[in-house]
C-alpha positions in Angstrom: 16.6 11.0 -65.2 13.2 9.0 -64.9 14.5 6.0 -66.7 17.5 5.9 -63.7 14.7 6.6 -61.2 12.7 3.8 -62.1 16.0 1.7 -63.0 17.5 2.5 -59.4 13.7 1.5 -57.5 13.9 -1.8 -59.0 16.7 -2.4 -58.1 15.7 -2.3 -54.4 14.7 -5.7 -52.7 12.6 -5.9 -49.1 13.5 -8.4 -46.3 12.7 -11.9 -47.4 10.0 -14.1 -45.0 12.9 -15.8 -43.7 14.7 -12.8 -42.7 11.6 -11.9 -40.9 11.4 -15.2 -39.1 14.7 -15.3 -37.7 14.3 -11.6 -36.4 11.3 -12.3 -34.6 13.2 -15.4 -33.0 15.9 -13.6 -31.9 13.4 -11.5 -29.9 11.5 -14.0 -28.7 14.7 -15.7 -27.0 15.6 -12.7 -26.0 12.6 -11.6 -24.0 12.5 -15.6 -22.7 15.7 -15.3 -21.0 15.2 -11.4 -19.2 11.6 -11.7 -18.3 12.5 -14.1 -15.3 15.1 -11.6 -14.7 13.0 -8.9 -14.5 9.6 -10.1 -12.7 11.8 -10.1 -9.1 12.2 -6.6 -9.3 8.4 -6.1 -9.9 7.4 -7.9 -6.8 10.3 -5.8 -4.5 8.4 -2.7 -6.3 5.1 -3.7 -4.3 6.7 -4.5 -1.6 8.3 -1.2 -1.6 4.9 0.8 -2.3 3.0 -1.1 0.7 6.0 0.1 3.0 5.9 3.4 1.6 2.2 3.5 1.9 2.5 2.2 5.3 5.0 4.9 5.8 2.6 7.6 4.8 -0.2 6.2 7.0 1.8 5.6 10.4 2.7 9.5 9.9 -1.0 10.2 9.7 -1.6 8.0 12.8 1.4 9.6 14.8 0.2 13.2 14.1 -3.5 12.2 15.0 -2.0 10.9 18.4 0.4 13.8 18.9 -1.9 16.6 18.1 -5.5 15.0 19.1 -5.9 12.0 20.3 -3.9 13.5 23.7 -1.3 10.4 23.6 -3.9 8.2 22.4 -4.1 6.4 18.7 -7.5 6.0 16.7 -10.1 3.5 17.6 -11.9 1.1 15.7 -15.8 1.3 14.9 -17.9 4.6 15.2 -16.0 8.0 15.5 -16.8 10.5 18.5 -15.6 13.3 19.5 -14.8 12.2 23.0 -17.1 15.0 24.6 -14.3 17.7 22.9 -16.7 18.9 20.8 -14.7 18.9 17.7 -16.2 19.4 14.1 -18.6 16.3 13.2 -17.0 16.8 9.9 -13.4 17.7 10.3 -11.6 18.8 6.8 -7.5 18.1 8.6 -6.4 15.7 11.3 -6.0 18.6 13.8 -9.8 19.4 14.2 -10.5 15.5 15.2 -10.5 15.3 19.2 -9.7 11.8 21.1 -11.4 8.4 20.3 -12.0 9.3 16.8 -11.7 6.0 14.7 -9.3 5.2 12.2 -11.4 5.6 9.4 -12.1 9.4 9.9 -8.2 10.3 11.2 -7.5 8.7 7.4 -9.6 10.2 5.3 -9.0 13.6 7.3 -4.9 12.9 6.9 -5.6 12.1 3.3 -5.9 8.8 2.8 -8.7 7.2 1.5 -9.3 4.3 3.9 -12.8 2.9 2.9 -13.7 1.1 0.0 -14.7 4.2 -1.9 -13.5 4.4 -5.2 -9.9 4.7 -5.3 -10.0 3.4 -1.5 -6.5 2.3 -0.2 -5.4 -1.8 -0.4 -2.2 -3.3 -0.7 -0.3 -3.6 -4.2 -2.0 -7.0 -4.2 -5.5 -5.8 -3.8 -6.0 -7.0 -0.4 -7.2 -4.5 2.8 -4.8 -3.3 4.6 -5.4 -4.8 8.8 -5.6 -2.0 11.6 -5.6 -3.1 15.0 -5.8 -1.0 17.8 -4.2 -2.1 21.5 -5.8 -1.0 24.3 -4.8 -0.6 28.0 -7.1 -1.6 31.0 -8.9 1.7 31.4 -9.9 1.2 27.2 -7.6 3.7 26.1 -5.5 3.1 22.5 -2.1 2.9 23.8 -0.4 1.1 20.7 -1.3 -0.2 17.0 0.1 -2.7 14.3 -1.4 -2.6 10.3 -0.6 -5.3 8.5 -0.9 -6.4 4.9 -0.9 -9.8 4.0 1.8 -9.8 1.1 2.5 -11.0 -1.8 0.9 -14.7 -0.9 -1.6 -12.4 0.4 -2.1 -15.5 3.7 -1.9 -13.2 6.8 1.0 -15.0 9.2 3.8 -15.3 6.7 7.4 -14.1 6.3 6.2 -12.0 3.3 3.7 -10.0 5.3 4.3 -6.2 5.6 3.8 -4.6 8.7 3.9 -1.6 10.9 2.7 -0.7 14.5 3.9 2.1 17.2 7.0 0.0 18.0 8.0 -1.0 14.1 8.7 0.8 11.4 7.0 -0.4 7.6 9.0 -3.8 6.9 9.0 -7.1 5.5 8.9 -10.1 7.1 7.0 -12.2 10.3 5.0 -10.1 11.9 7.2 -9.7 15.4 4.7 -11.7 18.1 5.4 -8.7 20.7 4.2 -6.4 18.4 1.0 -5.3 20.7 1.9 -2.4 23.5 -1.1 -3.9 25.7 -4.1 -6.3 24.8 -5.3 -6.4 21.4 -8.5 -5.2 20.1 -10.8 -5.3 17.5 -9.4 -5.4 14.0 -10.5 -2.8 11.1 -9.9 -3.5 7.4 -9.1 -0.5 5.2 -12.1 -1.7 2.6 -14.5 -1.8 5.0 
């Protein structure tokens, strides 16, 4: 029974260098011709995440307005309470009162907006743009936040935008995008 053992494990050959070659070959032509295929789908991907975070930070935005800001969006610069009286430290976007800045309704709303660790940029790794519209008594009537894309050059047809008149998209940012004048601009990595 040894002898046949012994016998039947000679017997037995491994793949030749050759063999090995032309395997690796084949996979290297393989991956060659679907990588191209594949990368378009990677850049829609971060396209999609930016709207989708867009998405998530328009709600935060809305809800501040809706429930605090008394019909107002968040401001740019130093938060206040706008005389309400609200918590210096709110812990949720419904304990912030009017003129709070955008910064604060964020990070209350869950959304790390400074540069903090972890602090929110685009899937390119740019800030994402806040700006604030104002009427002509100073009030925050409208808003656009826009990330510069995948050329990352603010202006383009790849940017990604949102305001209080648009919905998270793709494309040029729309030149009517502002509800009244524009303000000054906030960076989430500020």
């Amino acid at each position: 029974m040894i002898k046949q053992l012994k016998k039947l494990l000679q017997n037995q050959k491994g793949f030749t260098l050759v063999e090995l070659i032309v395997v690796v070959v084949i996979l290297a032509i393989l991956a060659a011709v679907m990588i191209p295929k594949l990368l378009p789908y990677t850049q829609q991907a971060r396209v999609s995440r930016a709207e989708g975070d867009m998405g998530t930070m328009r709600s935060v935005i809305e809800a501040y307005c809706v429930s605090n800001g008394q019909g107002h969006y968040p401001t740019t610069g130093s938060p206040t309470d706008g005389g309400t009286g609200a918590p210096t430290n709110p812990t949720s976007v419904t304990q912030l009162g009017p003129g709070a800045d955008i910064a604060m309704v964020m990070q209350t709303g869950g959304v790390q907006w400074t540069n903090d660790s972890g602090g929110i940029t685009d899937p390119w790794g740019d800030a994402y743009v806040y700006t604030p519209f104002t009427d002509a008594a100073g009030n925050v009537i409208g808003y656009s936040m826009v990330s510069a894309g995948p050329d990352k050059t603010a202006g383009g047809t790849d940017d990604i935008f949102v305001s209080s008149n648009y919905s998270p998209q793709q494309g040029s940012t729309p030149a009517n995008i502002a509800d009244g004048t524009a303000g000054t601009t906030e960076k989430s990595n500020q």
